[in-house]
LUMGUZA-628532 format. One line per 4 residues: their letters; for each residue x, y, z of C-alpha. Coordinates in nm, 3 decimals, decimal comma. Example, Ala and Ser with C-alpha at 12.3 -4.5 7.8 and 13.67 -1.06 7.14 Angstrom:
! residues 2
AS	1,230 -0,450 0,780; 1,367 -0,106 0,714
! end
This chain:
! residues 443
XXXX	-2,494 1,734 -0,935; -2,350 2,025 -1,098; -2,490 2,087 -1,445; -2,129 2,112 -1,620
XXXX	-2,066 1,729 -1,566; -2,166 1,516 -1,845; -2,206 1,154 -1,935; -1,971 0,903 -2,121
XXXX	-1,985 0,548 -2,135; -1,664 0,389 -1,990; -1,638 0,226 -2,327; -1,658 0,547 -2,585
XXXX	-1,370 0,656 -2,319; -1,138 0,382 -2,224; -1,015 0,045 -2,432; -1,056 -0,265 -2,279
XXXX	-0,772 -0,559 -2,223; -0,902 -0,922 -2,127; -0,588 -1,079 -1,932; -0,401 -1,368 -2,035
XXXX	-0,464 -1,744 -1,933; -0,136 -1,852 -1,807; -0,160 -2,217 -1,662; 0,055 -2,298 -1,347
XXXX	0,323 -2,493 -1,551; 0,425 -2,130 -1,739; 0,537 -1,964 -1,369; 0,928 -1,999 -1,274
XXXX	1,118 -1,844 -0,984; 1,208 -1,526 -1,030; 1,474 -1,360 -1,229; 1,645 -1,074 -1,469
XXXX	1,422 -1,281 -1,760; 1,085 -1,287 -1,593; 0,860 -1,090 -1,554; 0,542 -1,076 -1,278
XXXX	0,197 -1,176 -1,347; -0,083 -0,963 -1,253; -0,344 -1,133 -1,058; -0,614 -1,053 -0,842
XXXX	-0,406 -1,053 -0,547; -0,240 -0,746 -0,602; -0,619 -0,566 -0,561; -0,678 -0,471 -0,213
XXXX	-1,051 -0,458 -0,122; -1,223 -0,168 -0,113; -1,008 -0,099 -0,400; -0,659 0,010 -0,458
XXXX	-0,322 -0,157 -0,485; -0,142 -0,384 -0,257; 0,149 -0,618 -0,276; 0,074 -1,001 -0,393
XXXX	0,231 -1,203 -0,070; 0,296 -1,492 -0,355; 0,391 -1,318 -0,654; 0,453 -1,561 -0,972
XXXX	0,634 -1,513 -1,276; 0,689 -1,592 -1,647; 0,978 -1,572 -1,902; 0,996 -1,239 -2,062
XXXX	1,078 -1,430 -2,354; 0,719 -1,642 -2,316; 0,622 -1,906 -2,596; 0,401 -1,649 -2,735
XXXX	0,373 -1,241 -2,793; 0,260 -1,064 -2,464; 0,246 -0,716 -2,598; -0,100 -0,691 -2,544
XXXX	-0,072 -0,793 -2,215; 0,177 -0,565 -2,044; 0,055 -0,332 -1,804; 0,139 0,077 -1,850
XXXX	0,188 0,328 -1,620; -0,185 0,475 -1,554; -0,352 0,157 -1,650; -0,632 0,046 -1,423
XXXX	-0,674 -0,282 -1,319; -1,021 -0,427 -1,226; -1,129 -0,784 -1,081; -1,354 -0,931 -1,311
XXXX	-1,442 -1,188 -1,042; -1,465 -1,238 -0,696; -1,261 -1,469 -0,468; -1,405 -1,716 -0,281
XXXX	-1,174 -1,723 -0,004; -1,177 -1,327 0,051; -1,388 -1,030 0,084; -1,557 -0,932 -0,254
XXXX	-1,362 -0,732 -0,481; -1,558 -0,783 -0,804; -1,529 -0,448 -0,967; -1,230 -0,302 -0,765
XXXX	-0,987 -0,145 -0,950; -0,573 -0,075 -0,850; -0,382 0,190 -1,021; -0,074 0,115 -1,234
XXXX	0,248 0,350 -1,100; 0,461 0,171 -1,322; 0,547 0,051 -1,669; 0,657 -0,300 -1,769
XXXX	0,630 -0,467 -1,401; 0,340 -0,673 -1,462; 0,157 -0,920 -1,773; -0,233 -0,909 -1,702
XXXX	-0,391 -1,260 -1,574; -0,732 -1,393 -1,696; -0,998 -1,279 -1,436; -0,807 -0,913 -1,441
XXXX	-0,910 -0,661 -1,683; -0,756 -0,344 -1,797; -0,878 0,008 -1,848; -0,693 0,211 -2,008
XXXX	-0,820 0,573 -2,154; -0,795 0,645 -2,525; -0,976 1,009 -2,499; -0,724 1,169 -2,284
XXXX	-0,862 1,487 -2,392; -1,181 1,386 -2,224; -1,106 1,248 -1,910; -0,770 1,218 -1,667
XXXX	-0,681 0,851 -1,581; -0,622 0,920 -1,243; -0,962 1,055 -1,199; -1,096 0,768 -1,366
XXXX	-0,943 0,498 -1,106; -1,099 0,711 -0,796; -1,401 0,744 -1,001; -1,404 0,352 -1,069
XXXX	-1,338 0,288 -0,666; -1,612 0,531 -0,571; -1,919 0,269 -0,446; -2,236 0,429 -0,659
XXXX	-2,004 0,328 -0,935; -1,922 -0,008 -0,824; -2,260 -0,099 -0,748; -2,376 0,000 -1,028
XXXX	-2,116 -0,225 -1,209; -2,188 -0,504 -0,951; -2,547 -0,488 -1,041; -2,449 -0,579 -1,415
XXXX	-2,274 -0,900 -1,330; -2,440 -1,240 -1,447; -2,542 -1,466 -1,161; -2,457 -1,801 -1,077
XXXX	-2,172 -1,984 -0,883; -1,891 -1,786 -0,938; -2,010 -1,397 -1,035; -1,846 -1,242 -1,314
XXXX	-1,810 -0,942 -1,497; -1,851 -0,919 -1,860; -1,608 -0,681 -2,101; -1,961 -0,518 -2,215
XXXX	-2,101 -0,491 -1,889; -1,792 -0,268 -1,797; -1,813 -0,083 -2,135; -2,154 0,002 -2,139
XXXX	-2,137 0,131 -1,735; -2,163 0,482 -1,721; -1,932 0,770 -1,579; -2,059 1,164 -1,442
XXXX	-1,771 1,347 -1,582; -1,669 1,716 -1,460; -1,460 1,967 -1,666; -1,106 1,834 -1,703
XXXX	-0,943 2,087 -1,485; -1,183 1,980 -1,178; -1,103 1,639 -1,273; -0,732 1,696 -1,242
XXXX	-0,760 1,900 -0,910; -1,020 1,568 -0,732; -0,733 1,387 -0,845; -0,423 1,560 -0,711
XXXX	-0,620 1,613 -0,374; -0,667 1,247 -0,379; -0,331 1,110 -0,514; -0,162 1,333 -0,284
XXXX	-0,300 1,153 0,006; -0,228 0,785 -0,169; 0,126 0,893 -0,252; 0,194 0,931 0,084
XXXX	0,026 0,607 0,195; 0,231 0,455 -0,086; 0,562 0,620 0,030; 0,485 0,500 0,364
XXXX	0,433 0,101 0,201; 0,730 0,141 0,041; 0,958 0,283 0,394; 0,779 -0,037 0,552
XXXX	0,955 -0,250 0,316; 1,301 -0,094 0,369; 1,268 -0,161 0,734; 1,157 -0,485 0,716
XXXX	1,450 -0,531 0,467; 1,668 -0,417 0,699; 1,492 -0,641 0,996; 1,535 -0,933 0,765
XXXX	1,918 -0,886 0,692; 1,982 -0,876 1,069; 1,831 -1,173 1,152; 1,973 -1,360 0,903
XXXX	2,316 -1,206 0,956; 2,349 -1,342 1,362; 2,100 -1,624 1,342; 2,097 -1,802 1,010
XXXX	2,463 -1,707 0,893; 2,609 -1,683 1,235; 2,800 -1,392 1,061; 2,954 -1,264 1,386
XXXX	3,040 -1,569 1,463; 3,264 -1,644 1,168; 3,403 -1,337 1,152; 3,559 -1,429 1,529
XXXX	3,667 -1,751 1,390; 3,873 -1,596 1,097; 3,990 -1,300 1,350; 3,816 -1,010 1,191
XXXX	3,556 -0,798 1,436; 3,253 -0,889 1,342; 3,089 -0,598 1,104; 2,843 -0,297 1,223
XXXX	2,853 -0,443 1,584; 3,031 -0,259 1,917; 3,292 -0,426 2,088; 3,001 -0,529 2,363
XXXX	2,793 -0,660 2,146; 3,047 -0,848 1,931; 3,190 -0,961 2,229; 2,867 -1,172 2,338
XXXX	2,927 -1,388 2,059; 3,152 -1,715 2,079; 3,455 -1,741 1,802; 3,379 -2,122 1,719
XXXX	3,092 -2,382 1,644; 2,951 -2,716 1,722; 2,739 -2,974 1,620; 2,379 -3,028 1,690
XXXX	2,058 -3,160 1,491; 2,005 -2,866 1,246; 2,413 -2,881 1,159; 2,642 -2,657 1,310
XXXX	2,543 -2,335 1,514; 2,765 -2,115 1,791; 2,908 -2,294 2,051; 2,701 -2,232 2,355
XXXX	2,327 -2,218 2,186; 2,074 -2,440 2,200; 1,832 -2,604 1,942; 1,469 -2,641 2,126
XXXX	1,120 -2,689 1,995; 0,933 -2,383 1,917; 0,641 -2,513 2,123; 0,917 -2,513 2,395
XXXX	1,020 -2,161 2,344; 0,711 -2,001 2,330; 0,361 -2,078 2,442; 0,143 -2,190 2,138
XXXX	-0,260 -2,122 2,182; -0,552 -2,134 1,906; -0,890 -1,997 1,895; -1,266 -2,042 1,812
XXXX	-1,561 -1,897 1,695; -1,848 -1,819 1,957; -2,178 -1,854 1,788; -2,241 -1,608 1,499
XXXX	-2,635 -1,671 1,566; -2,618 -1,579 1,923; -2,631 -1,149 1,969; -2,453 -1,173 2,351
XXXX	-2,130 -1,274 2,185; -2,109 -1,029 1,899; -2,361 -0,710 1,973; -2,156 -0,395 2,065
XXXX	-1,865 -0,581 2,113; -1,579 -0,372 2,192; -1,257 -0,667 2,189; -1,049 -0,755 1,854
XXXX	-1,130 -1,053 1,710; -0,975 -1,181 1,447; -0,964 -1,413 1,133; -0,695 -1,465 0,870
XXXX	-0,925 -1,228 0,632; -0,788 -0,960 0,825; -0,466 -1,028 0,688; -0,530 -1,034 0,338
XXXX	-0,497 -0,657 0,293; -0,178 -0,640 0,518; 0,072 -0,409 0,384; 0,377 -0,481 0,716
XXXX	0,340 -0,750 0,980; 0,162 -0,559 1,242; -0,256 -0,589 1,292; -0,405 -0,276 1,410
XXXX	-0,746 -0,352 1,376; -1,005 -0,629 1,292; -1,337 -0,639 1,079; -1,563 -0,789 1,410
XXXX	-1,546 -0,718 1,754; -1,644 -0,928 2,005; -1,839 -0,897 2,374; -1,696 -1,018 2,754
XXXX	-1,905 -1,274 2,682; -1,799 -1,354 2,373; -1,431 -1,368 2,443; -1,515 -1,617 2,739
XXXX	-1,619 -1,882 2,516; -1,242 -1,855 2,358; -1,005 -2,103 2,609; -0,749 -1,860 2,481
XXXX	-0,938 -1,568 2,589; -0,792 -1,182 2,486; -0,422 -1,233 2,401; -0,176 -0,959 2,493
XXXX	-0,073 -0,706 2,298; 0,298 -0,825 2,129; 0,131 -1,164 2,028; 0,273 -1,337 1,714
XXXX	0,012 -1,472 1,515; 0,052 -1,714 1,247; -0,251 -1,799 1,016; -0,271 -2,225 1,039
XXXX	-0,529 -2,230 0,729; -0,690 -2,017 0,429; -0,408 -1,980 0,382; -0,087 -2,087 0,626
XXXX	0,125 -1,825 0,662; 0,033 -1,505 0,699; 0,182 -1,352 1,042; 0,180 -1,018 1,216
XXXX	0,233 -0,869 1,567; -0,098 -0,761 1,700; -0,051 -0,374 1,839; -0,342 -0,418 2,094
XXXX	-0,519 -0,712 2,263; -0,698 -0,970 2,018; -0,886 -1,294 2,064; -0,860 -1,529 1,741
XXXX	-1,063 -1,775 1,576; -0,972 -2,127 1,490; -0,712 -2,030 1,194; -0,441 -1,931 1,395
XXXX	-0,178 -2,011 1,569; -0,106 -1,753 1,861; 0,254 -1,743 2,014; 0,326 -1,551 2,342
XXXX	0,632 -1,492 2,294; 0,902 -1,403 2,626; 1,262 -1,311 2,715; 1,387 -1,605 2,567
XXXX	1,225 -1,583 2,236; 1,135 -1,208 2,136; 0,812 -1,151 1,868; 1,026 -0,966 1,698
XXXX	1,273 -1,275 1,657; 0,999 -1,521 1,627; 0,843 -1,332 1,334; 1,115 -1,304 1,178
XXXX	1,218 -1,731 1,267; 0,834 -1,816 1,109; 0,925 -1,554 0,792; 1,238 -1,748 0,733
XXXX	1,144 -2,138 0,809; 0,794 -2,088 0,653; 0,863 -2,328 0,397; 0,930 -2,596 0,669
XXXX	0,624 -2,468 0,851; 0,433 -2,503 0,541; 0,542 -2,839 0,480; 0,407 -2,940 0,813
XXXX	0,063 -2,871 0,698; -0,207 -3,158 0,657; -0,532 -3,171 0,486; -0,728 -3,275 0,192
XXXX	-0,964 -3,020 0,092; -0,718 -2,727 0,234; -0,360 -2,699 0,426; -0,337 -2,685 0,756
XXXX	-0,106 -2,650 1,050; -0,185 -2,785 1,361; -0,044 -2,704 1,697; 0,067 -3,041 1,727
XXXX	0,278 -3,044 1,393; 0,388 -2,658 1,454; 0,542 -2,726 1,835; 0,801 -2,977 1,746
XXXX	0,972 -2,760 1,459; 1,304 -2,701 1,624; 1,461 -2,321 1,676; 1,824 -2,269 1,701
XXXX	1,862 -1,991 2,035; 2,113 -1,795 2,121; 2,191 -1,697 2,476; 1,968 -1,434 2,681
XXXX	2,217 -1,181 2,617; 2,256 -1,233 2,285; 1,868 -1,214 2,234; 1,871 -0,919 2,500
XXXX	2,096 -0,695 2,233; 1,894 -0,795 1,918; 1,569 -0,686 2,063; 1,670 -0,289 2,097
XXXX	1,810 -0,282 1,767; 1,543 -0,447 1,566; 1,232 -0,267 1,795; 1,269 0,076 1,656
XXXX	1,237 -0,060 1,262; 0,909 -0,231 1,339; 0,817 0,107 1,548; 0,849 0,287 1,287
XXXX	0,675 0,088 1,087; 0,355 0,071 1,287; 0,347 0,444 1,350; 0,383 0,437 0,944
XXXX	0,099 0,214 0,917; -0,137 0,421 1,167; -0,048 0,723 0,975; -0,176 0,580 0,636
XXXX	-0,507 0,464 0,839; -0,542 0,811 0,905; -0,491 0,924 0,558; -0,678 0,640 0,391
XXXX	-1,006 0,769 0,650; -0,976 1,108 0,507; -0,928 0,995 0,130; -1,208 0,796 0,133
XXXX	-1,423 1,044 0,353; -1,298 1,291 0,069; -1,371 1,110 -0,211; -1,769 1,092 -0,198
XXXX	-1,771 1,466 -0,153; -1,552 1,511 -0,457; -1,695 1,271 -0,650; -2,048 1,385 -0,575
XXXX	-1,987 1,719 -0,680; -2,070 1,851 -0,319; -1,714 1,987 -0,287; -1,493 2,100 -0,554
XXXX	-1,090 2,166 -0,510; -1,101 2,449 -0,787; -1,427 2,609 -0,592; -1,196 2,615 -0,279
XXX	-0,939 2,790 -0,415; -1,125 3,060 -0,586; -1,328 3,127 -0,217
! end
C-alpha cells in the first residue's frame, strides 16, 4: 500500500443515523403528502442501489419529527442486518443521488461524512462496498439468530485513506461507470412506462375501441391498425370488452409448467454445469423484467431430473413463492426450480402481452395464493384466472410495436453487466492502491 494513505476510523470521519421504527399501521398509499421509507430492499447485494419492487410510505406530516431521519444527497446507506429470505447483505451500503426521497427504516443505518476535508463521500461508499472492508465489518457482527451490526462496530471499523485528490479521481473513474448503469435503470423505466401505457390503452381501456364508438380515429394508431379494432362492445364474465374477443383461462392460453430441485448433495447434477437454472433469488436484484443470467448452473443430467426440462428462450416466468410475483422474460434457455411458474407463451398470447397481463392482474394473482407459513400460487389456482384476448391480428400488430422497447431494454441491461464487470474488476485495483487514476495521467 502506498505510504501516503493513512488511517481513520469510520467514526472520527462520518456521523452515524440509527433508522426509524415505523410499524406497518404508519404506511399509506402513496401521494403528494408521503413520503418513501427506506428499507433494506432498496440495497442490492453486493452492494449498491436498486429499486424497492414494494415501496411503502408515510405522511410527510408523521405524528412525530423525522428530521433526523431524512436521507441527503451523498448519504450512505448500510444494512445493519441480513435478510433471511435473500442473499446476505449485512454491511452493504447504496449511495444516496437524491435529497428528501426517502425516511431511514430501523435495520438501515446512515453514514454520512462530517470531515469533508478529509475524505470524499463518494469514495467512501466504493470504499464501504469494497469486500476487505466488508469482511472486516462482517467479522464485527454479534452472533446468534439473526446477525446484526452494532452502531460501534461500524464506528470503530477502520478505513486506508489516500490523498483527497486520488480519492476524488477512484471516485469519478468509478461513478462514471455507475452513472451510466444508472442512466441505463432509469431509460429501462421509461420503456417499460411506455410498454405499460400501451397495454393498458388497447387491452384494459379498450381505448381504440371507444374512440370508434364516439367516431373519433383512435389516437397514435394508422388507419390499418385502427382499423383491426371493432367500434362497439359486449358482454362477457369480466364486464364488457370489444365485440369479437374472447375471455379464456390463462392456463388455456398459454402452457403453464413448474420446476424442481435435483439433489444439491449429488455432484452429477450440479458440477460444471453449463444450463441456467434458476430460483426466485435471482430476481431479487432485477432492475427490468428480463433474466440474463442465474447464480447456479446445472448439468444434462441435472436438467433431466426437471419434467420441465430447459425452457426456451422467450419464457415468462412468474415467481409462485418467496415471494409471488416477481416476473421476467428469460433471454436464453433456463430450467427452474419449484418457485415458479413458467409460461410458454405463443401466437395467441405474446410474452410480451402476458408480462405485461401478470404486471397488471397481479393483485388477483396474488390473491390466489394459499399457505400458512408463506404465499403461494399453485398451477392449479393460477390456470383458471381468466384473460380477456383480442383477435390474432390484433395481437399480431401489438407484438412489433411493444418488441423494440423491451429490446432496448435488454441490450441496456447487458451493457450495464458489462460496465458493472469492469467497475468492480476496477475497484480492487483502485482501492488497493495497485493502480492510481492521477498516476495514469501523469505517465
Amino acid at each position: 500500500m502506498r505510504a501516503e494513505w493513512t488511517t481513520h476510523s469510520l467514526g472520527d470521519l462520518c456521523e452515524f443515523i440509527n433508522g426509524f421504527a415505523f410499524k406497518s399501521t404508519d404506511y399509506i398509499p402513496n401521494s403528494s403528502e408521503t413520503v418513501e421509507v427506506f428499507r433494506m430492499g432498496y440495497i442490492a447485494r453486493g452492494g449498491g442501489f436498486k429499486e424497492d419492487g414494494s415501496p411503502v410510505f408515510v405522511p410527510r406530516n408523521y405524528d412525530r419529527d423525522l428530521t433526523r431521519f431524512r436521507l441527503h444527497r451523498d448519504d450512505i446507506a448500510i444494512a445493519m442486518t441480513d435478510m433471511k429470505d435473500r442473499v446476505a447483505i449485512l454491511g452493504n451500503t447504496a449511495w444516496i443521488r437524491q435529497s428528501d426521497r426517502f425516511v431511514l427504516n430501523q435495520r438501515v443505518g446512515c453514514i454520512r461524512v462530517k470531515r469533508k476535508d478529509l475524505v470524499d463521500a463518494r469514495f467512501l461508499y466504493y470504499y464501504s462496498n469494497w469486500q476487505p472492508y466488508v469482511r472486516d465489518l462482517r467479522s464485527r457482527a454479534n452472533s446468534g439468530v439473526q446477525v446484526n451490526l452494532s452502531t460501534s462496530a461500524i464506528k470503530e471499523s477502520e478505513i486506508l485513506l489516500p490523498p483527497f485528490l486520488e480519492q476524488k479521481g477512484i471516485a469519478a473513474v468509478l461513478g462514471a461507470l455507475d452513472d451510466k448503469i444508472e442512466l441505463n435503470r432509469r431509460m429501462n423505466a421509461t420503456l417499460e412506462a411506455i410498454a405499460r401505457t400501451l397495454f393498458q390503452s388497447w387491452f384494459v381501456n379498450f381505448d381504440p375501441v371507444r374512440a370508434k364508438l364516439d367516431g373519433r380515429q383512435p389516437t397514435s394508431l394508422d388507419p390499418a391498425t385502427a382499423a383491426l379494432f371493432p367500434n362497439e362492445f359486449e358482454n362477457s364474465e369480466l364486464g364488457r370488452i370489444p365485440r369479437g374477443w374472447t375471455v379464456e383461462p390463462v392456463g388455456q392460453v398459454v402452457d403453464c409448467v413448474g420446476g424442481a430441485t435435483p439433489s444439491t448433495s449429488e455432484p452429477k447434477y450440479w458440477s460444471n454445469g453449463t444450463h441456467h437454472w434458476t430460483t426466485p433469488k435471482d430476481f431479487s436484484a432485477l432492475q427490468a423484467p428480463i433474466l440474463l443470467d442465474t447464480d447456479r448452473k446445472l448439468t444434462d443430467a441435472g436438467v433431466a431430473k426437471i419434467s420441465s426440462g430447459l425452457l426456451p428462450a422467450g419464457t415468462l416466468l412468474l415467481s409462485s413463492r418467496a415471494p409471488v410475483g416477481y416476473l421476467a422474460i428469460a433471454a436464453m434457455p433456463v430450467a427452474i426450480n419449484q418457485g415458479f411458474i413458467a409460461m410458454k407463451c405463443n401466437e395467441r398470447a405474446s410474452n410480451f402481452f402476458m408480462l405485461n397481463w401478470c404486471q397488471a392482474n397481479m393483485a388477483e394473482i396474488e390473491g390466489r395464493a394459499t399457505g400458512t407459513t408463506f404465499a403461494e400460487i399453485s398451477k392449479q389456482n393460477f390456470r383458471p384466472i381468466p384473460v380477456v384476448l383480442p383477435p390474432k391480428e390484433v395481437m399480431a400488430a401489438f407484438t412489433p410495436k411493444i418488441s423494440p422497447l423491451y429490446a432496448q431494454i435488454t441490450a441496456n441491461l447487458r451493457q450495464s453487466r458489462a460496465l458493472a464487470i469492469l467497475r468492480d474488476t476496477l475497484l480492487p485495483a483502485l482501492l488497493g492502491g495497485r493502480l492510481s487514476p492521477l498516476r495514469e495521467l501523469n505517465d
